[in-house]
Each structure stands twice: as C-alpha cells, then as structure tokens.
N, C-alpha and C positions, 0 to 999 in steps of 0.2 A: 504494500500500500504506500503509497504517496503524501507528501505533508499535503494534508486537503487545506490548510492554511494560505501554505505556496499557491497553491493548484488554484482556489477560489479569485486570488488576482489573474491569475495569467491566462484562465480561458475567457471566454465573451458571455458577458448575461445571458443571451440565449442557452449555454449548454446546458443541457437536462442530464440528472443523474437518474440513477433506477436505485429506486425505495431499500433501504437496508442493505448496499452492496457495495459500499465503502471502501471495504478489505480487499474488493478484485481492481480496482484504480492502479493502472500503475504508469501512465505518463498525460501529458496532454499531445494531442494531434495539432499538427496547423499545415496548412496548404495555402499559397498566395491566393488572393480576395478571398479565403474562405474566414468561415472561423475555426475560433480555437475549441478544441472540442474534448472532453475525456474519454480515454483508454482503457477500454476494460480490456480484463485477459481472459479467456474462455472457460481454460483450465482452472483457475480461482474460482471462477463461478458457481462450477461442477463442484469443488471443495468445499464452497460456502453453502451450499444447496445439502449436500450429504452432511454436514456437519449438523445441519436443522434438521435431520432428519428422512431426506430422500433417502433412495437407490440412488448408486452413479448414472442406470439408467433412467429415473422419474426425471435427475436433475438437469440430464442432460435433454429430455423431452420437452422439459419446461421451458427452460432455456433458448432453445431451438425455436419454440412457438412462442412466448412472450417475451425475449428480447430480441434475439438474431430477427423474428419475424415483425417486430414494430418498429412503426415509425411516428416518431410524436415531433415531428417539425425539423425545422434546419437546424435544431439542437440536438438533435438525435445520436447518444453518445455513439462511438467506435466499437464495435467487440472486434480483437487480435485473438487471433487462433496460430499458436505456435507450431510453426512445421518441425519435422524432424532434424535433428541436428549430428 
C-alpha cells in the first residue's frame, strides 16, 4: 500500500477509489492530458477479498464483475495484473 497521504495530492479530484481496498493501492497512473488516477494490483485484491472471507475463486469472480467490469466515470481507478516474471 501506498502513503494515501502522498497519493490524495498527487492524483486529480476526479479519481475514484473502490470502498475498503486501501491495502491493494500501490502507485498512481498518469498519461499526458489524462489524469492522474490510482493503481490497484489484482493480486492484493484476491488477498484482501480471501482475507474477508472469500475463496481465491469467489474473490477473484467478484473482482472480475464488480471492479475489472465497472466503470464509474473518467475516475475510474486502474486494476494492474502482474505478468509472469
């Protein structure tokens, strides 16, 4: 996770975060004329999901359909899916 301190200057009033998912934050995004936007990481998500209580698979379904699958405006954070290394 990221100092949400830091983070809260440096993206743009528009970015939207998603409810209770604090802990999967881990940069901000920016792209010229865009804005600046937060970075979730996939994998965290899946962690913070089973740690409440999912399966790896509920959390990862969940995940899939209510974040990967919305779009709540030009705030609409980032999900990063880390490839193989």
């Amino acid at each position: 996770m990221i100092d949400m301190a830091w983070a809260s200057q440096v993206v743009d009033a528009v970015a939207a975060t998603w409810d209770d998912c604090d802990e999967a934050i881990i940069g901000i995004a920016s792209r010229c004329g865009e804005y600046n936007l937060y970075v979730y990481d996939y994998d965290l998500l899946v962690a913070k999901f089973v740690g409440d209580g999912m399966t790896e698979e509920e959390a990862m379904e969940w995940i899939d359909y209510n974040i990967a699958g919305s779009w709540i405006g030009s705030g609409t954070p980032i999900l990063m899916r880390r490839g193989p290394r």
